[in-house]
N, C-alpha and C positions, 0 to 999 in steps of 0.2 A: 314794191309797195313801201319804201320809204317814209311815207308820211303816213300807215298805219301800222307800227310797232306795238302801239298800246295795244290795238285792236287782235293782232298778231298774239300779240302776249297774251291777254284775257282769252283768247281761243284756248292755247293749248293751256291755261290753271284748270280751265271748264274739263279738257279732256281728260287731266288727270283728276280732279274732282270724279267724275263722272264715273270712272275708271274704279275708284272704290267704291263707291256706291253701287255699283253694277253688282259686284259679288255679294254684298247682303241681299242683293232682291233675289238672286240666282238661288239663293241658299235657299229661299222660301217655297221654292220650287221640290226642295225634297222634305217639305212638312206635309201633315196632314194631322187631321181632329183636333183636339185640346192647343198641339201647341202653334196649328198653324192661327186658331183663331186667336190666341194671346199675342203672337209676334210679326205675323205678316202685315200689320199697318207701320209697327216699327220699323221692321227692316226694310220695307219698299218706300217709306213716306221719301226721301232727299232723292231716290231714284223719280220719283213720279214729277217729281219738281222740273226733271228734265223731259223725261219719256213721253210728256202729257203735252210738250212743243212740239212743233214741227220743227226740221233742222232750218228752216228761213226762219221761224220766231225767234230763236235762238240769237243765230247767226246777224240780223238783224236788228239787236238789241246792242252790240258791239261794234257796229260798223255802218255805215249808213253808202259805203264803197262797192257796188254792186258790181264790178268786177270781180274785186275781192273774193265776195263772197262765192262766185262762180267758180273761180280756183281751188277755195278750199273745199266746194263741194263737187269737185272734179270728178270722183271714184263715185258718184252717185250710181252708177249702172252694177257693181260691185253688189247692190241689193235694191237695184231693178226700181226706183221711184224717186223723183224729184226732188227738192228741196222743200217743195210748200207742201207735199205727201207725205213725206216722210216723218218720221218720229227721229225727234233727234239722237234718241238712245242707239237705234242700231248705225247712225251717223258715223258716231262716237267709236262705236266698238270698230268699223270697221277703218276709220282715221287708226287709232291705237293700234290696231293690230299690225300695220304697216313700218311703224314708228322706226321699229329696228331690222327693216326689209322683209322680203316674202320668202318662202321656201319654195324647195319643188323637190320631188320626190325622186332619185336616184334610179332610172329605169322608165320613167313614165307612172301617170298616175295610176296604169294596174298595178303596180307597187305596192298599191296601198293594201288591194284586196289580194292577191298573190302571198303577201308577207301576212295575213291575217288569219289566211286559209287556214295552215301547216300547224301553228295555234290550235285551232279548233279543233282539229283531227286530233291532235296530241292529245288533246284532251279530254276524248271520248265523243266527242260533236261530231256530227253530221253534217255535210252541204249539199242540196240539191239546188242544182241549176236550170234554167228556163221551162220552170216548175210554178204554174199560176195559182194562184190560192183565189178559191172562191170565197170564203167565210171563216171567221173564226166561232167557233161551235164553245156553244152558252149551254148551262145547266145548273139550274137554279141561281143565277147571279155569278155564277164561277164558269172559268174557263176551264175545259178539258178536251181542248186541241184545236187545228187547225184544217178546215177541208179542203182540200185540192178541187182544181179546176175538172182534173181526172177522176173523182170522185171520191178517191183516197184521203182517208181522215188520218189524220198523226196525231196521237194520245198523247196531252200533258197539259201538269196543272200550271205551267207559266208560259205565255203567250205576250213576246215584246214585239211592239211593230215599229218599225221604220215606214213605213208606206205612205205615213203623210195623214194628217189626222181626216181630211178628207175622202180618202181611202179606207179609212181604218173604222172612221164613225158612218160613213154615208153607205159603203159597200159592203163592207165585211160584217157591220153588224147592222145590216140591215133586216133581217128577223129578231133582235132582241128587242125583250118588251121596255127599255126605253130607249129606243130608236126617236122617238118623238122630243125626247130632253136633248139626245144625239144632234138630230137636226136643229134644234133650236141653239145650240152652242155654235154651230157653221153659221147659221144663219147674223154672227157676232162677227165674226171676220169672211174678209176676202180673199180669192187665190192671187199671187203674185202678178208682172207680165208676164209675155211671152218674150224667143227670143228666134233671130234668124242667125247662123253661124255657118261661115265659108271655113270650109276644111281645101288649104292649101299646101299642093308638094309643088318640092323641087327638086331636080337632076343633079345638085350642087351642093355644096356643104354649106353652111350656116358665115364661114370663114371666107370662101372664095366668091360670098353672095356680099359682103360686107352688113349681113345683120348680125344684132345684139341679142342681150338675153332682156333688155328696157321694155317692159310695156308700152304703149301710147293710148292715149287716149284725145279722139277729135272730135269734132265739138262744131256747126254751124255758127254760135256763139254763144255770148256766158249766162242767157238767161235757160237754164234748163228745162224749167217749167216748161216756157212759151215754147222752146223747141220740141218737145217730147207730144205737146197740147197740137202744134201747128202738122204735126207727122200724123198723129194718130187720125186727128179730123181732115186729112188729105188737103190739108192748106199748103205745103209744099212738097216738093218730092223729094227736098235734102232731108237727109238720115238725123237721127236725133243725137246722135254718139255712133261711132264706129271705134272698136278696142281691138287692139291689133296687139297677141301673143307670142311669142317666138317659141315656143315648146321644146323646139330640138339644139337651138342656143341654150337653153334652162338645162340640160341632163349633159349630166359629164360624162355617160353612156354612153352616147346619141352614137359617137361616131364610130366608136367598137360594136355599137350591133346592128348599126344603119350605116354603113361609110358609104361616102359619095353622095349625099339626099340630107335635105333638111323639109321645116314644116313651118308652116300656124295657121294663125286661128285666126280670124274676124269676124265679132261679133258686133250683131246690134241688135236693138230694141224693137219689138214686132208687136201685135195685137191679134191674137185668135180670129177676132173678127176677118182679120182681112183675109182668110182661108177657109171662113165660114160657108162657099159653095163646094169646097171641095172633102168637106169634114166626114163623108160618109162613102169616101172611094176609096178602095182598098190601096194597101203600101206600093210601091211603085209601081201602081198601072192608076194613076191620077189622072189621068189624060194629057193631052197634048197642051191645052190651056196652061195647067199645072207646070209642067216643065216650062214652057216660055215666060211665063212669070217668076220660076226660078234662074232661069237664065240669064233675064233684064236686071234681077236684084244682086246676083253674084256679078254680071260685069260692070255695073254700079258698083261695087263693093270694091270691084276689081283698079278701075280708074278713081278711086281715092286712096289707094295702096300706092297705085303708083305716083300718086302727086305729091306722099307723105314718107314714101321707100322710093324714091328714084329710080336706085341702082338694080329694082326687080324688076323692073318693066320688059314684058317679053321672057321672062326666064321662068314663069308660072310654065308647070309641067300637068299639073292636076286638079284640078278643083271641082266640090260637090257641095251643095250648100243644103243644109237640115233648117225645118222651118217648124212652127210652131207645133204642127201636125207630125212632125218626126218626133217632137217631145213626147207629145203622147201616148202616140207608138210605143215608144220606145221605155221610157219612163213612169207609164201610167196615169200620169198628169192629164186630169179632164180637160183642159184648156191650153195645155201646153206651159203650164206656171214653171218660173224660173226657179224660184226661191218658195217653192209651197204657200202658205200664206201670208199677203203683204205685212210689211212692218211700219205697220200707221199707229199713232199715238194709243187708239185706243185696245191694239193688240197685248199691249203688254199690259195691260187690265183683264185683260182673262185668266181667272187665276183658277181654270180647268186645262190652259196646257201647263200640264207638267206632265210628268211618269207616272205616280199613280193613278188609277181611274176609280168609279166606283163600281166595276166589276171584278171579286177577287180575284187574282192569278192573270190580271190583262193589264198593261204595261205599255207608255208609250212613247218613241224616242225620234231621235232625231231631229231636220232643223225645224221641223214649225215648233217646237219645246222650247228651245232658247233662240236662234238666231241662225239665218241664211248659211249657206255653205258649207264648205270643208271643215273650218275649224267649229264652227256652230253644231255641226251634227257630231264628230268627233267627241265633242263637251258634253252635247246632250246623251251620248252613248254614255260614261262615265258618272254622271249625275244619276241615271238610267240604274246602271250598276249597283253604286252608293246605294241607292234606296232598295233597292233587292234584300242585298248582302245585310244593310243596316253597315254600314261603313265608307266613313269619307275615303273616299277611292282618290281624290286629287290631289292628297298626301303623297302619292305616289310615282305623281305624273311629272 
């Protein structure tokens, strides 16, 4: 892109621009009463300047190069919506976040929760596992515990959820007496897409396969929109993005606790809808329909791997592919959402997700709080923190 330098340029002043304005708005996230009404127009107004575009306005406004423009919005699936959907704010965060490459957790992502465990315990915390919670239990406007699915209640006056504000406002407090203010805050935003994901082994090592630890990302071509538009209303059969993972290239592990075998991922972009006949058959006995439809989509998935990996063609040992209805299964997610609720302009005008709520001693965290993902929910957890404690916690981080 030679002849769009300027355009080039003016992208990445916008991301760093954006990049501090991002942390005043964030900050506004841990106010409330007096000084949120004194300072939250200040601190958000240069944030909203951007957040209130879609990343095509944006983007758009700099370039008139619609190629271009499809490059830089490459990582669009990274938070599951297009360029004329999307708010350019979580664009932004997640271009920056990349800037100075990705990480990967040393052992695989149970790393994350394995090394967080041992923490807890030390600390007097509790963990229960594959432990459904039906409701968090209200009394007079205050929380004083959580009830199990089992019917077991756990006493205490602080109640933080990760579950995803749809979970948290629509199910868990669906007997409190403002359930009705609850739903009318969902009824402000929408849940994210869905996604379809091939889980692939091999008999070989990552070295003897000749794969990397490089992400890819493929693409039918650079209008995203029109391809994600064209997939979902069954205008073609090609895939709207396919993102191809090397997981077991990424961990310097891999090969001292798996030798001989390597892995990844292939993901893409799905719609609930299209599993909408099978949405009320239980977990692996879907029927026969069920499986050959997951069969057509995985060896699709499969014959673009190999036009894009070559060198693996024929050397697939394993593959199982989870579809939008395994999300929900599995994750809780009523629709199978990728990223909890989408990140559309006027998401970041709700200035009811944050952590505090207006029920004492109920808390609320994770990514629908600030932003999609790992590092989104991560952040949100600590912001989470901060406002408990009463102390900026990022000082630390």
């Amino acid at each position: 892109f030679s002849s769009d330098i300027k355009a080039i340029d003016d992208y990445m002043h916008i991301l760093d621009d954006l990049k501090k304005v991002s942390l005043k708005y964030f900050s506004t996230k841990a106010l409330s009463g007096i000084s949120e009404c004194l300072l939250y127009g200040y601190l958000s107004k240069k944030f909203f300047k951007y957040s209130d575009q879609t990343t095509y306005q944006v983007l758009s406004k700099i370039t008139s190069n619609e190629k271009l423009i499809g490059v830089l919005t490459g990582q669009w699936g990274d938070y599951g919506l297009s360029p004329k959907q999307s708010s350019f704010a979580i664009h932004s965060m997640i271009a920056n976040h990349y800037m100075d490459g990705a990480n990967y957790p040393i052992g695989g992502a149970r790393m994350i929760s394995e090394s967080v465990m041992p923490v807890i315990e030390e600390n007097g915390g509790q963990i229960l596992i594959s432990t459904g919670v039906d409701k968090i239990s209200i009394n007079n406007n205050e929380t004083d515990g959580v009830i199990l699915e089992n019917g077991e209640k756990i006493n205490s006056k602080l109640v933080i959820s990760s579950a995803g504000v749809e979970n948290t406002l629509n199910r868990f407090l669906r007997d409190d007496k403002h359930y009705h203010e609850h739903e009318s805050n969902l009824k402000k935003v929408t849940p994210s897409g869905s996604h379809a994901c091939l889980y692939i082994g091999f008999n070989q090592t990552a070295e003897e396969l000749g794969i990397k630890d490089t992400n890819l990302w493929i693409y039918p071509g650079y209008d995203h929109d029109k391809n994600l538009s064209d997939h979902v209303n069954k205008k073609t059969d090609e895939l709207p993005l396919l993102y191809l993972s090397f997981a077991s290239s990424k961990d310097p592990d891999w090969n001292k606790n798996h030798p001989g075998t390597a892995t990844m991922e292939a993901i893409t972009l799905s719609s609930f809808d299209f599993y909408e006949k099978w949405k009320n058959e239980p977990w692996r006995n879907r029927g026969d329909n069920y499986e050959l439809h997951k069969e057509e989509l995985s060896q699709k998935i499969i014959s673009m791997i190999y036009k894009h990996v070559p060198q693996l063609k024929n050397k697939i040992s394993f593959h199982e592919l989870s579809t939008p209805l395994s999300t929900r299964n599995m994750a809780n997610y009523n629709v199978g959402e990728l990223y909890g609720i989408d990140h559309v302009p006027s998401r970041f005008r709700q200035k009811w997700l944050k952590p505090k709520t207006k029920i004492k001693g109920l808390y609320l965290t994770g990514q629908d709080i600030l932003t999609a993902g790992v590092a989104g929910a991560l952040s949100a957890g600590a912001l989470t923190a901060s406002v408990i404690l009463k102390k900026n916690l990022f000082k630390n981080i």
